[in-house]
C-alpha positions in Angstrom: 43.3 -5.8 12.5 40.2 -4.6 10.3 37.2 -3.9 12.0 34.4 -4.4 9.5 31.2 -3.3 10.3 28.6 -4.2 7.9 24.5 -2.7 8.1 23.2 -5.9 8.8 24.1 -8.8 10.9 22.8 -12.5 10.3 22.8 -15.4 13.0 21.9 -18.7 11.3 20.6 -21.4 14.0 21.9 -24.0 13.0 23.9 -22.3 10.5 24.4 -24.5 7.6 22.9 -28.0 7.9 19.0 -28.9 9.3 18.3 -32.5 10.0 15.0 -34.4 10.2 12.7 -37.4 9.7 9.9 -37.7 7.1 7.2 -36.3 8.5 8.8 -34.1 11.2 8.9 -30.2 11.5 12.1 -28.4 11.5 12.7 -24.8 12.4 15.6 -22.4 10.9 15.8 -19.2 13.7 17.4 -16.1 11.8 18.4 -13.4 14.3 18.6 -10.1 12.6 20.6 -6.9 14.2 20.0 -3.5 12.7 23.7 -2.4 13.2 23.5 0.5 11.0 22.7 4.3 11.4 19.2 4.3 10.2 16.1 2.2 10.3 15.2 -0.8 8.0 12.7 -2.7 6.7 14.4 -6.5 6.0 13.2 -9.2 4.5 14.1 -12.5 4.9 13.1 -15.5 2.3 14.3 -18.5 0.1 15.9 -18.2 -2.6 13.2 -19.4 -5.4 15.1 -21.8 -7.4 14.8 -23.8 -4.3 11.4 -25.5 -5.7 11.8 -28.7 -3.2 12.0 -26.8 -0.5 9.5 -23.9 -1.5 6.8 -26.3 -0.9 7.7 -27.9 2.4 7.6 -24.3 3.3 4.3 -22.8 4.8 5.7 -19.5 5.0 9.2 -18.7 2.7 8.7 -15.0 3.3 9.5 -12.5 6.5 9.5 -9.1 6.6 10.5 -6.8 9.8 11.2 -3.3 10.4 14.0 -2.9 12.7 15.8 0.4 14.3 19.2 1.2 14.3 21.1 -1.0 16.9 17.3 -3.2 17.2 17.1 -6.7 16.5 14.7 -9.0 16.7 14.5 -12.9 15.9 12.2 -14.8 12.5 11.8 -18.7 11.9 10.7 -20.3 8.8 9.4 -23.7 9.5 10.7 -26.6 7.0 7.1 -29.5 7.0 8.7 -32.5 5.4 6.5 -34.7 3.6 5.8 -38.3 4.9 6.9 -39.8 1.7 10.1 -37.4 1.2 13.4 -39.7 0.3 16.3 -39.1 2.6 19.2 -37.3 0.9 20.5 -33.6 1.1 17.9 -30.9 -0.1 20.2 -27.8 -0.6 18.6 -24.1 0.1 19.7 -20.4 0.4 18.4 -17.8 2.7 18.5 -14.4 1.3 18.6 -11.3 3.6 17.6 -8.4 1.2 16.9 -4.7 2.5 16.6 -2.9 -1.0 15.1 0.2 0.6 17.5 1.4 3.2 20.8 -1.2 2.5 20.7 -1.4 -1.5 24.3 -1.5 -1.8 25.3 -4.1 1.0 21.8 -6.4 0.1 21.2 -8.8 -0.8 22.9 -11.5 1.3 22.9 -15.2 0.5 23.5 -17.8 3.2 23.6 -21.6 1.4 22.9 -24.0 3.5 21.1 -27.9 3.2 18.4 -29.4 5.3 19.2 -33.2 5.6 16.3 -36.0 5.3 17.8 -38.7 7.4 15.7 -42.2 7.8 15.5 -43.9 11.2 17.2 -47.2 10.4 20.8 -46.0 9.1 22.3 -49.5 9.2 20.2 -52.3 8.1 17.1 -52.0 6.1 14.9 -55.8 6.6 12.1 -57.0 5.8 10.8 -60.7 4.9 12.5 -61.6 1.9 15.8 -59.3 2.1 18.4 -57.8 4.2 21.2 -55.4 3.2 23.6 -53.7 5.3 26.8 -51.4 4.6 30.2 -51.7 5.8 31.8 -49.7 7.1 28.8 -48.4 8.8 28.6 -44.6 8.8 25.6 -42.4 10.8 25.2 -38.3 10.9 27.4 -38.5 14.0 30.2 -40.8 12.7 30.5 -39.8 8.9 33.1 -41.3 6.4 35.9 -39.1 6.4 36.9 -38.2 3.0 40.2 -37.1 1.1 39.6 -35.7 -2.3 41.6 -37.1 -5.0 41.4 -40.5 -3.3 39.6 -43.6 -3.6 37.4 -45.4 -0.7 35.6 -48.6 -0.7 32.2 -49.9 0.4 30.3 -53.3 1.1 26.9 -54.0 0.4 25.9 -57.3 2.0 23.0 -58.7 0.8 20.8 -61.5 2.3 18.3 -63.1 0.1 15.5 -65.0 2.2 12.7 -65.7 -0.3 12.5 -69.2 -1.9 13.3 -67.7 -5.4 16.4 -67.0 -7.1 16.8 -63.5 -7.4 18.6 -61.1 -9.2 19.6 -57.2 -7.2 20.9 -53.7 -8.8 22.0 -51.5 -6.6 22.0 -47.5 -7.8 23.7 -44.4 -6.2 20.9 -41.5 -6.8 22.8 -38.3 -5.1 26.0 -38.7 -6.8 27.8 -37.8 -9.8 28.2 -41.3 -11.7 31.8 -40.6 -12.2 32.1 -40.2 -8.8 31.3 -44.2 -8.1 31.9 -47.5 -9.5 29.3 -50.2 -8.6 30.7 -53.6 -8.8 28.8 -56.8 -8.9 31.1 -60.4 -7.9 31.0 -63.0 -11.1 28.5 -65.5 -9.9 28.0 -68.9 -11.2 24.3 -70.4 -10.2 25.7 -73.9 -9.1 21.7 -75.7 -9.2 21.4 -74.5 -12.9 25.2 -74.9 -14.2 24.8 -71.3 -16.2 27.3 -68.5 -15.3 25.1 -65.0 -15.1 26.3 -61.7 -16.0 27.7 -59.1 -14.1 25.3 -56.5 -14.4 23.8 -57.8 -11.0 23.6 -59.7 -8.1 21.8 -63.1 -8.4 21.4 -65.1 -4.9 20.2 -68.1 -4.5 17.1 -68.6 -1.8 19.0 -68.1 1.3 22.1 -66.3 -0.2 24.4 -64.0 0.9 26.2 -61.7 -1.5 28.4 -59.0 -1.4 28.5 -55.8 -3.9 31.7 -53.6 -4.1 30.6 -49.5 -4.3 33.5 -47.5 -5.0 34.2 -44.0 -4.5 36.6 -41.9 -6.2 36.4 -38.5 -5.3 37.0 -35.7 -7.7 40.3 -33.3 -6.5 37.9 -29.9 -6.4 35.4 -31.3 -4.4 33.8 -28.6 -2.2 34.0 -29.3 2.3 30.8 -30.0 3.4 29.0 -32.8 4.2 27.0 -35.3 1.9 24.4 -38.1 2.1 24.0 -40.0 -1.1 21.0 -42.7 -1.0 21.6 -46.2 -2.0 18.6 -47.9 -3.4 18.7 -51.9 -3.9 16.1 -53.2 -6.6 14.9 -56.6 -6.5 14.1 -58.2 -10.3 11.4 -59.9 -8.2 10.0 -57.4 -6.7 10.5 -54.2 -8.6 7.7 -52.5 -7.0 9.8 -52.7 -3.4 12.5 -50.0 -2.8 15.1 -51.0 -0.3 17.4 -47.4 1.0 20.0 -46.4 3.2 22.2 -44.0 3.5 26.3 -43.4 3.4 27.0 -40.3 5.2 30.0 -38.4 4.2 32.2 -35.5 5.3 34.6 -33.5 3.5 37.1 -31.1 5.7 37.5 -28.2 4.5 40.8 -27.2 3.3 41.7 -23.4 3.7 44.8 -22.3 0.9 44.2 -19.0 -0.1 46.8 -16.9 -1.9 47.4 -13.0 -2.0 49.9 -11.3 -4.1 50.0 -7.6 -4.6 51.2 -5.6 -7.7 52.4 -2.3 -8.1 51.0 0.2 -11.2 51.7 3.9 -9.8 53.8 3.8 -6.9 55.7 7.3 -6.7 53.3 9.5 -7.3 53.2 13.6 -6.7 49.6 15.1 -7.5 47.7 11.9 -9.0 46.7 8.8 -6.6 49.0 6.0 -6.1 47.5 2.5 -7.9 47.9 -1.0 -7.0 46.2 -4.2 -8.2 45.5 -6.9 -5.4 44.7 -10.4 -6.8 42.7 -12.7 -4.7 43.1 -16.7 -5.7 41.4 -19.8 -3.5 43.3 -22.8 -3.5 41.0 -24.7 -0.9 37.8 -26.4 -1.2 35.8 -23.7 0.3 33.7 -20.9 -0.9 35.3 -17.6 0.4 33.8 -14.5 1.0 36.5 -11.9 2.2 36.4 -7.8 2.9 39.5 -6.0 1.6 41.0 -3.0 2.7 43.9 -1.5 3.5 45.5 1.0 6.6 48.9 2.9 7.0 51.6 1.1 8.6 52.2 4.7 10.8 50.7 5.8 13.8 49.3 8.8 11.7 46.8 7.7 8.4 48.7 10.1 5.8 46.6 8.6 3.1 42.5 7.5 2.0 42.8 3.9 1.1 39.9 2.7 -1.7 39.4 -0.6 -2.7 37.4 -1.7 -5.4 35.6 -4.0 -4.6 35.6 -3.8 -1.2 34.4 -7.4 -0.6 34.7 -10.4 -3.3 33.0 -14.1 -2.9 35.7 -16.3 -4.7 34.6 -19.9 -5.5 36.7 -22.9 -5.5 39.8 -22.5 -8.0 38.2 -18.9 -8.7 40.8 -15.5 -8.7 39.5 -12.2 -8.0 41.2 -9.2 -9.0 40.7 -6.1 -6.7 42.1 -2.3 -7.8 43.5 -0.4 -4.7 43.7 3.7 -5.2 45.5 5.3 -2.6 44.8 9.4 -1.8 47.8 11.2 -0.2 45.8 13.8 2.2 47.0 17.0 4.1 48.5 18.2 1.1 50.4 20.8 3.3 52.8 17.4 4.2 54.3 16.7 1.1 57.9 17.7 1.8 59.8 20.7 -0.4 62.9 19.2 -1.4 64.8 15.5 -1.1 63.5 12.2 -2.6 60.1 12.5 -0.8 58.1 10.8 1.8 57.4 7.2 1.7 54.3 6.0 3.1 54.3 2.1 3.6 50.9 0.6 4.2 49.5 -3.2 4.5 46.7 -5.3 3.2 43.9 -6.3 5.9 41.5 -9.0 4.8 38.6 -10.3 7.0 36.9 -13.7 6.3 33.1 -12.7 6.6 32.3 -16.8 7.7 34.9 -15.6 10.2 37.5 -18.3 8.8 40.7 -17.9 8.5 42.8 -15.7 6.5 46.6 -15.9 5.9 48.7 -14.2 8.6 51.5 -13.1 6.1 49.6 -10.1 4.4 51.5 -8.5 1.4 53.1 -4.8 2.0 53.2 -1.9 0.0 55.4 1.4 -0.4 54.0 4.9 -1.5 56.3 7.5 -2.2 55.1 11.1 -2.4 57.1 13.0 -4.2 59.4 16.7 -3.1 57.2 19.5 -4.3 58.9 21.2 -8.1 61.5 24.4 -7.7 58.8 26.7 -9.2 56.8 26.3 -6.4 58.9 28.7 -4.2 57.9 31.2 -6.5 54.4 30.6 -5.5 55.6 31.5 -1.9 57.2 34.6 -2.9 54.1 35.8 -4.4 51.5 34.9 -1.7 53.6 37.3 0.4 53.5 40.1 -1.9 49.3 39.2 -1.9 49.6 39.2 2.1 51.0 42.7 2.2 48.3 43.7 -1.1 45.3 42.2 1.5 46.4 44.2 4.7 46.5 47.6 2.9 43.4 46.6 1.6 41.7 46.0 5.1 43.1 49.3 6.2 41.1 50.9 3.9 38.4 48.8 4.2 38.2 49.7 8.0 39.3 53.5 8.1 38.0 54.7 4.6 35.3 52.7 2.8 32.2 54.8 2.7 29.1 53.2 4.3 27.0 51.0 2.8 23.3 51.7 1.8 21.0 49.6 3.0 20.3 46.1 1.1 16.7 44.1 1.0 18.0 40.8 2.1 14.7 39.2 2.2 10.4 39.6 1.3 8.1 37.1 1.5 5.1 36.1 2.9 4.8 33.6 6.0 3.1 31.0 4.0 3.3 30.0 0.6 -0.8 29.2 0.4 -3.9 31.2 1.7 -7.3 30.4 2.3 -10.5 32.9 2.6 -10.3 34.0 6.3 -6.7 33.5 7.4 -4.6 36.7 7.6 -2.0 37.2 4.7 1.7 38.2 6.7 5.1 39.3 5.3 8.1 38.8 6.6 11.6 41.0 5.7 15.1 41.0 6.4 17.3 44.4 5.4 20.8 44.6 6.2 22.4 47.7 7.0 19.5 49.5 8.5 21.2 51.6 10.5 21.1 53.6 6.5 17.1 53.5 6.5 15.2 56.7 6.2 11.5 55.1 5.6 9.8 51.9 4.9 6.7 52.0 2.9 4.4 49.1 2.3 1.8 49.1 -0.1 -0.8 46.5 -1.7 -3.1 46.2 -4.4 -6.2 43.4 -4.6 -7.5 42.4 -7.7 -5.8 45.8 -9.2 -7.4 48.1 -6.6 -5.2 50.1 -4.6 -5.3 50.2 -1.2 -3.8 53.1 1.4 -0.1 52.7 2.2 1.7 51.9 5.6 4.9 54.5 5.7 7.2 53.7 8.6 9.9 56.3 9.5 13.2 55.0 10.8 14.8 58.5 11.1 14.4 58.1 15.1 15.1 54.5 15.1 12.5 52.0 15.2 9.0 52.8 15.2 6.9 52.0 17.8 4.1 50.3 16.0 6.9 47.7 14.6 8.3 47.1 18.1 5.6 43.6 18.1 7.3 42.5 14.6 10.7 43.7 14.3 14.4 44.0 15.7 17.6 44.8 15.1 20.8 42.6 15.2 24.2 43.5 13.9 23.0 46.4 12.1 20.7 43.7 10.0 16.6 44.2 10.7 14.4 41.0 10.5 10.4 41.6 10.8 8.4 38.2 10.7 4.6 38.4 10.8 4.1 41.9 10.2 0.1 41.6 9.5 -1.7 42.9 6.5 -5.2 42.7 7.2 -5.8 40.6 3.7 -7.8 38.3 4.4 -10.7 38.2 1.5 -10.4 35.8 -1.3 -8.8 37.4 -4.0 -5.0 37.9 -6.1 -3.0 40.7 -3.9 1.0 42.4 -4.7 2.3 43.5 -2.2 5.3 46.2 -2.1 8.0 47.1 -0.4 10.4 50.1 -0.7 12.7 51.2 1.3 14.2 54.6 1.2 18.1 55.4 2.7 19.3 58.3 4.3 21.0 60.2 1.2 19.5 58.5 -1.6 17.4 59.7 -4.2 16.1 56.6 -5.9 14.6 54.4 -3.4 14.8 50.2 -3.2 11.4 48.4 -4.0 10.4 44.3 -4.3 7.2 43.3 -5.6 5.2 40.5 -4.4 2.2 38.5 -5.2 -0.4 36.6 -3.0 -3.1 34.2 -3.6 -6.0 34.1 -1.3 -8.0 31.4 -2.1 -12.0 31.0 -1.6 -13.1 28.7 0.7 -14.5 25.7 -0.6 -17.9 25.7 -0.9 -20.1 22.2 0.9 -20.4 20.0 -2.1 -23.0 16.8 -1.9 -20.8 13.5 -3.0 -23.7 11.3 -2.4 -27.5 11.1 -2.1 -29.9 8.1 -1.7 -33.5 7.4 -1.3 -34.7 4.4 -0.1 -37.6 4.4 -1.7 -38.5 5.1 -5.4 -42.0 4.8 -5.1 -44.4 6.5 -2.8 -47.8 6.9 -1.9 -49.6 10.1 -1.0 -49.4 11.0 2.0 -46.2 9.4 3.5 -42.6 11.0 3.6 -39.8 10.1 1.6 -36.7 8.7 3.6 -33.0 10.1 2.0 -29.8 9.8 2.8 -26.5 11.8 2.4 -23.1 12.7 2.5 -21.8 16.5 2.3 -17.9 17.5 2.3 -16.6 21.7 3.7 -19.4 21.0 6.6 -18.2 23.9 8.4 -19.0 26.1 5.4 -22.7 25.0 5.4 -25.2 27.4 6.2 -28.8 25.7 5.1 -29.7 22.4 3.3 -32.5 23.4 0.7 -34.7 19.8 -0.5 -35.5 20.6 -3.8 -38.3 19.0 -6.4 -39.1 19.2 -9.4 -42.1 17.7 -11.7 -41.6 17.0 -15.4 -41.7 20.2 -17.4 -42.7 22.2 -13.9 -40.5 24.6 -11.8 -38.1 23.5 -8.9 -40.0 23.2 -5.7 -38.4 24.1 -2.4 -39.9 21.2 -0.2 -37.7 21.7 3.2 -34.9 23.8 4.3 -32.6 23.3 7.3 -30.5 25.8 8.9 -27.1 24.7 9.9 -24.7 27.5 10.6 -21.9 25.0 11.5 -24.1 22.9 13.7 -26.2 20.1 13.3 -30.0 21.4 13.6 -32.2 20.2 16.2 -34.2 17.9 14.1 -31.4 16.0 12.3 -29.4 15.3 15.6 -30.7 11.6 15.5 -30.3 11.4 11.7 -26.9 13.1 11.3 -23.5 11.7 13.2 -20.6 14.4 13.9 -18.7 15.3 10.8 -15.6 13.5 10.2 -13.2 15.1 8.4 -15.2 17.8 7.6 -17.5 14.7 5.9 -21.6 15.3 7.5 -23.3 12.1 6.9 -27.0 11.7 7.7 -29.3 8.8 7.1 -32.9 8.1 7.1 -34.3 11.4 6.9 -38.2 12.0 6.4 -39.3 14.3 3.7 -42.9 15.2 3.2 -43.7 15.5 -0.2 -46.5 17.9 -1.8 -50.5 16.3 -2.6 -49.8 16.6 -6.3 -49.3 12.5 -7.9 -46.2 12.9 -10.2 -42.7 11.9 -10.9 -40.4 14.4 -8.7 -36.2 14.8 -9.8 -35.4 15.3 -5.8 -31.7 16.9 -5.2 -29.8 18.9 -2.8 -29.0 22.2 -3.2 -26.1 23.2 -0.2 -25.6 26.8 0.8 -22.5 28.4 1.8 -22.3 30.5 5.0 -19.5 32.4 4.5 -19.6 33.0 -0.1 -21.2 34.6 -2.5 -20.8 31.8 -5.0 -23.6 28.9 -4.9 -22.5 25.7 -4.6 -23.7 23.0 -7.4 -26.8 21.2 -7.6 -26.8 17.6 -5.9 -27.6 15.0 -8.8 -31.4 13.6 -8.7 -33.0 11.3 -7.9 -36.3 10.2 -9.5 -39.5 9.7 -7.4 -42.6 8.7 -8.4 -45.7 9.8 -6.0 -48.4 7.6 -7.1 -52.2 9.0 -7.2 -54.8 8.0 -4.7 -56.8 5.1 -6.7 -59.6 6.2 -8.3 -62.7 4.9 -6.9 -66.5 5.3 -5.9 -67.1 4.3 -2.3 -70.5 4.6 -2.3 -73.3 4.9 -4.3 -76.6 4.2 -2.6 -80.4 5.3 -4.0 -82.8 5.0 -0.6 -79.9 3.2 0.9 -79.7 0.6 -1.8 -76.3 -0.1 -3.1 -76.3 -0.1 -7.0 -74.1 -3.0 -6.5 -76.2 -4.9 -4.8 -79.9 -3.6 -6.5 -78.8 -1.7 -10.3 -82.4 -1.5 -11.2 -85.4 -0.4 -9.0 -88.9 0.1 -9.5 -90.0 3.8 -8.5 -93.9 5.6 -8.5 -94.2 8.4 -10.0 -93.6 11.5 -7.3 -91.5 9.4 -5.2 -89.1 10.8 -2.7 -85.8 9.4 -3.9 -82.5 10.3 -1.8 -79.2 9.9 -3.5 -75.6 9.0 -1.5 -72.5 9.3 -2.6 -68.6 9.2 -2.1 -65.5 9.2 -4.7 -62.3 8.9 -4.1 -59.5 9.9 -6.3 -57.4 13.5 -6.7 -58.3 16.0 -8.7 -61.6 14.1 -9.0 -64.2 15.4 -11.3 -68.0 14.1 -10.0 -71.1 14.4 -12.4 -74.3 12.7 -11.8 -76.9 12.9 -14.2 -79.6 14.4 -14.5 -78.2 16.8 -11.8 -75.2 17.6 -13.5 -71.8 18.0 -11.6 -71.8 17.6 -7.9 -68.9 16.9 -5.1 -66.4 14.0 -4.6 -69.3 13.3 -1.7 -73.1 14.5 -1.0 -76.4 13.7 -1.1 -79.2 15.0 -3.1 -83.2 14.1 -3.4 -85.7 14.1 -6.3 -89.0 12.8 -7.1 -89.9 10.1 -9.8 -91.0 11.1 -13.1 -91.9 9.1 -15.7 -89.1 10.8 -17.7 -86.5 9.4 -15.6 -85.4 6.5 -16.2 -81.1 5.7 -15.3 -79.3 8.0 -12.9 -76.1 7.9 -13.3 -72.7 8.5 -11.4 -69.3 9.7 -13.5 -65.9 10.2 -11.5 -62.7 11.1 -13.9 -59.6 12.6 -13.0 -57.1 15.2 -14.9 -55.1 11.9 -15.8 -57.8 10.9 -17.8 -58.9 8.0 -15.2 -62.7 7.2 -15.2 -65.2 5.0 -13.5 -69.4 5.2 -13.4 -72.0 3.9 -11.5 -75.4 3.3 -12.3 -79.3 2.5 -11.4 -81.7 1.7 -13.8 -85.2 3.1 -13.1 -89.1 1.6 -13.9 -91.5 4.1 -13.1 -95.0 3.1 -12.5 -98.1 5.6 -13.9 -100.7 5.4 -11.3 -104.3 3.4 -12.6 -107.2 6.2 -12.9 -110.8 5.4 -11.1 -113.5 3.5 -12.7 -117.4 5.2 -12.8 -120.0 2.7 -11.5 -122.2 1.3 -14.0 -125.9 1.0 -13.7 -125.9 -2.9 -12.9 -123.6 -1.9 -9.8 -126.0 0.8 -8.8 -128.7 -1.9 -9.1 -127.1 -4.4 -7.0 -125.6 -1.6 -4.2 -129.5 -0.6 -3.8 -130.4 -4.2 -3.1 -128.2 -4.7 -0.9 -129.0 -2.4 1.2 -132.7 -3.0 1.1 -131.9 -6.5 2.6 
């Protein structure tokens, strides 16, 4: 009996037909067992030339990873439309696992999903009726015989008051598979005899139409629900359906004949040619091999294929090679050894196979004459070997000592991890002295000689031993450990020898990778004086970080160091709220204040990361352009005897007046000049006195940017009248006066 065991195993619930109304839900469970020896990843769809049913499906794909000897359980879900029409929908599942199986996958499981309609019998409504005789349903199908004819009535009831004419139309079906036959009616009211392309009633008529099937010979076992539609002439817009379920049983012939090519056979593989023909009405899929008819498998059996899917009327051809093994059986003399085997075949759909299996005969063939003489001379080469081993054992000198094995314990290095060699040198029991030596970046450095003469050194005891005459060392330490290209050498000197063995070897120590800034960002690009500028960044290598420099730089000016933050592979103090732990050696911090310097300009801000543990500087962050904007220029005040000269521009002084001047401008690098006083500070006060000479005062304020603004009071100033002599007539009139 074969046992086939295939990768994958497929459970189809139901397994080949899913029924359901229009407008129902209908679920296909696929169980899935992993049954080979490693895991999977499966998936599970339909096949896409299934465009119907691709769109009734919400979900046609599955994938799952399964174990060996897992399984697990998928649905896909089949929505049928509303306004579906009953009648078989065919569909494939496919099982593929292209990964892990590609050779057994993909699997294809056809199968149909059946639209059924809830009246099967009789379809009414208020002008006809029809109904089919025999009667068939899912559960009682016609039964049918290929290669034979069956007959069906279609009664039809006419209960309109108009004469009407009804076509009746098989859509599922091959049209040579039916004949449709309408009765010769003669309309008795009218006198005229109608065709016979239809069925014309009379109101209230009953009329019969003949379907008949005639099956084709090769039709395949299954089951089938053609649709019959009935068409009014009156009313064409009206369908009228039902259905005839049929079932076809399978019939299982299949034939097996086996042909000899190469049956006697003495060094070359026996050949034989198994053909494979279905006479039933059934697809097959079958697995072919073959076993010894023995207790004891003498031979390999290979067929090719190993599994064939035969369609109806289809022949498969399969080539069976057969490998004689234990070659030490094949017998010396005689007419040889006949191995008989037999052909196993396993239906995979676990049907039935045939239970007479054809049997085959190998014979193996007597070994030739000449072949004693290949006996005769292994003996002499028996006797050659043992004088050979005698020597080998009592006289072969001994053998100098062999350097099996040098290399280092890793095949990378970075700046700070310790460079280590591992050796292995057979026969050490020869060694004299081990010296190793090593060279960075072509200087020299002082070698390590180990002497052996007393056995192993003590300073090797941590590193070494000896096994069987054979001396392994693993992690013998260097002390390399800076950045830089090393060679290593070993030589090995024996006890007797004058030229000594030596092995080069080279190491790489790589430099540590410098911090690097991958991103920076301000949030603002504009600033006023006096407030910080907010950044953000990311830096990779954090724990080679030792400071954070800010740098700035105005056009056509030097770079500016504006803040610098030690790290020394920890956060600082004052970034522990900004800055998160570093992830993945990754130090992001955000929102970090940055005070800026008084000068108004447009600063390139970057990064510049130091290393803590290289010489070499790591690169420049990119910049980012900030503009700190200049304090506005303007005059505060401007006041003349605590009159604004916005309020009062012109005043009206006496000469030798006490004037007092106020002022206050703002602006940077500001430049102050008030005439006629010349230049003064951004903010003072000064007093004068009227002359007649003066007559504006004026206030200038302009910065280096070329910014300027002025203020001004125009001035009157008033001569004082000189005193009048008294004239005689006023002397006169002064003396009266007084007389009186």
């Amino acid at each position: 009996m074969l046992n086939l065991i295939t990768p994958l195993k497929v459970i189809l619930n139901p397994p080949t037909r899913l029924e359901g109304f229009p407008g129902e839900s209908v679920t296909l469970d696929i169980s899935l067992i992993n049954q080979g020896e490693q895991g999977a990843a499966i998936d599970v769809f339909l096949d896409p030339m299934t465009q119907t049913l691709l769109t009734w499906c919400p979900s046609v794909r599955k994938r799952v990873a399964l174990d060996s000897q897992q399984a697990c359980e998928v649905s896909l879900v089949f929505e049928i439309p509303s306004d579906a029409l009953p009648g078989s929908y065919p569909y494939t599942v496919v099982v593929d696992a292209p990964e892990h199986y590609p050779e057994e996958t993909p699997i294809h499981y056809p199968a149909s999903l059946e639209v059924l309609i809830k009246e099967q019998t009789v379809i009414r409504s208020q002008n006809l009726t029809f109904s089919l005789s025999p009667a068939t349903s899912p559960v009682q199908p016609l039964l049918v015989q290929p290669n034979q004819h069956q007959t069906l009535s279609v009664i039809v009831n006419n209960h309109s008051s108009r004469v009407d004419r009804f076509r009746l139309h098989c859509l599922d079906l091959d049209k040579t598979w039916f004949t449709i036959q309408y009765p010769y009616n003669k309309l008795s009211e009218l006198g005229v005899v109608s065709s016979t392309d239809g069925l014309e009633l009379n109101p209230g008529g009953q009329g019969e139409i003949i379907i008949k099937f005639h099956y084709p010979i090769d039709m395949p076992a299954g089951h089938y629900s053609p649709t019959l539609q009935l068409i009014s002439d009156n009313a064409p817009e009206q369908v009228f359906l039902d259905l005839v379920y049929l079932e076809v049983k399978p019939k299982l012939h299949l034939s097996v004949e086996l042909e000899t090519i190469l049956g006697k056979v003495s060094h070359s593989p026996g050949q034989y040619r198994l053909t494979l023909t279905n006479h039933g009405n059934s697809i097959r899929e079958l697995a072919v091999s073959a076993s010894s008819r023995d207790e004891t498998e003498l031979c390999y059996y290979v067929c090719s294929p190993s599994s064939v899917n035969l369609l109806i009327g289809e022949t498969a051809t399969i080539s069976l090679t057969i490998y004689p093994k234990q070659k030490w059986r094949r017998p010396l003399f005689g007419y040889g050894l006949e191995l008989p085997f037999q052909i196993n075949l396993q239906d995979i759909q676990a049907l039935p196979t045939p239970e007479k299996l054809p049997i085959g005969l190998l014979v193996w063939k007597a070994r030739p004459w000449w072949q004693f003489l290949l006996l005769l001379l292994a003996g002499v080469g028996a006797l050659s070997g043992l004088g050979f081993l005698i020597w080998f054992v009592f006289f072969k000198p001994a053998p100098e000592p062999i350097l099996a094995e040098f290399k280092p314990d890793s095949t990378s290095y970075t700046e700070g991890g310790r460079v280590r060699l591992n050796w292995t040198i057979s026969n050490s029991d020869r060694l004299e002295h081990l010296v190793i030596s090593s060279t960075k970046d072509q200087t020299a450095n002082s070698p390590q000689v180990y002497d052996f003469r007393q056995g192993l050194p003590t300073e090797l005891n941590r590193y070494c031993q000896i096994r069987d005459r054979n001396l392994t060392c693993t992690n013998v330490d260097t002390g390399a450990r800076l950045a830089g290209k090393y060679t290593f050498q070993l030589q090995i000197k024996a006890k007797s020898a004058e030229n000594p063995i030596q092995q080069k070897l080279d190491v790489v120590i790589q430099p540590k990778p410098l911090p690097q800034v991958v991103s920076i960002v301000a949030r603002q690009s504009e600033l006023e004086k006096g407030k910080p500028l907010t950044l953000s960044w990311n830096i990779n290598n954090f724990s080679q970080l030792g400071q954070l420099q800010v740098m700035g730089q105005l056009k056509e000016g030097k770079p500016t160091l504006f803040k610098t933050y030690d790290f020394q592979k920890q956060i600082p103090p004052e970034l522990t709220k900004q800055c998160q732990p570093p992830v993945n050696e990754t130090l992001s911090c955000t929102n970090v204040d940055i005070g800026l310097p008084a000068k108004p300009g447009n600063y390139a801000i970057s990064l510049q990361p130091v290393s803590s543990g290289s010489q070499k500087q790591s690169p420049l962050s990119k910049a980012i352009q900030v503009q700190l904007k200049a304090t506005p220029l303007q005059i505060m005040d401007f006041t003349l005897n605590n009159q604004s000269s916005e309020a009062n521009p012109s005043m009206f002084l006496k000469v030798g007046q006490v004037v007092t001047l106020n002022w206050k401008v703002q602006g940077d690098g500001v430049k102050v000049k008030l005439e006629p006083l010349g230049d003064v500070p951004a903010s003072g006060s000064r007093t004068l006195k009227a002359t007649t000479s003066l007559s504006e005062i004026i206030l200038t304020a302009e910065t280096e940017q070329g910014q300027s603004v002025k203020r001004a009071f125009l001035l009157q100033v008033d001569t004082p009248k000189p005193l009048q002599k008294p004239t005689n007539t006023d002397s006169l009139k002064v003396k009266l006066q007084m007389k009186k």
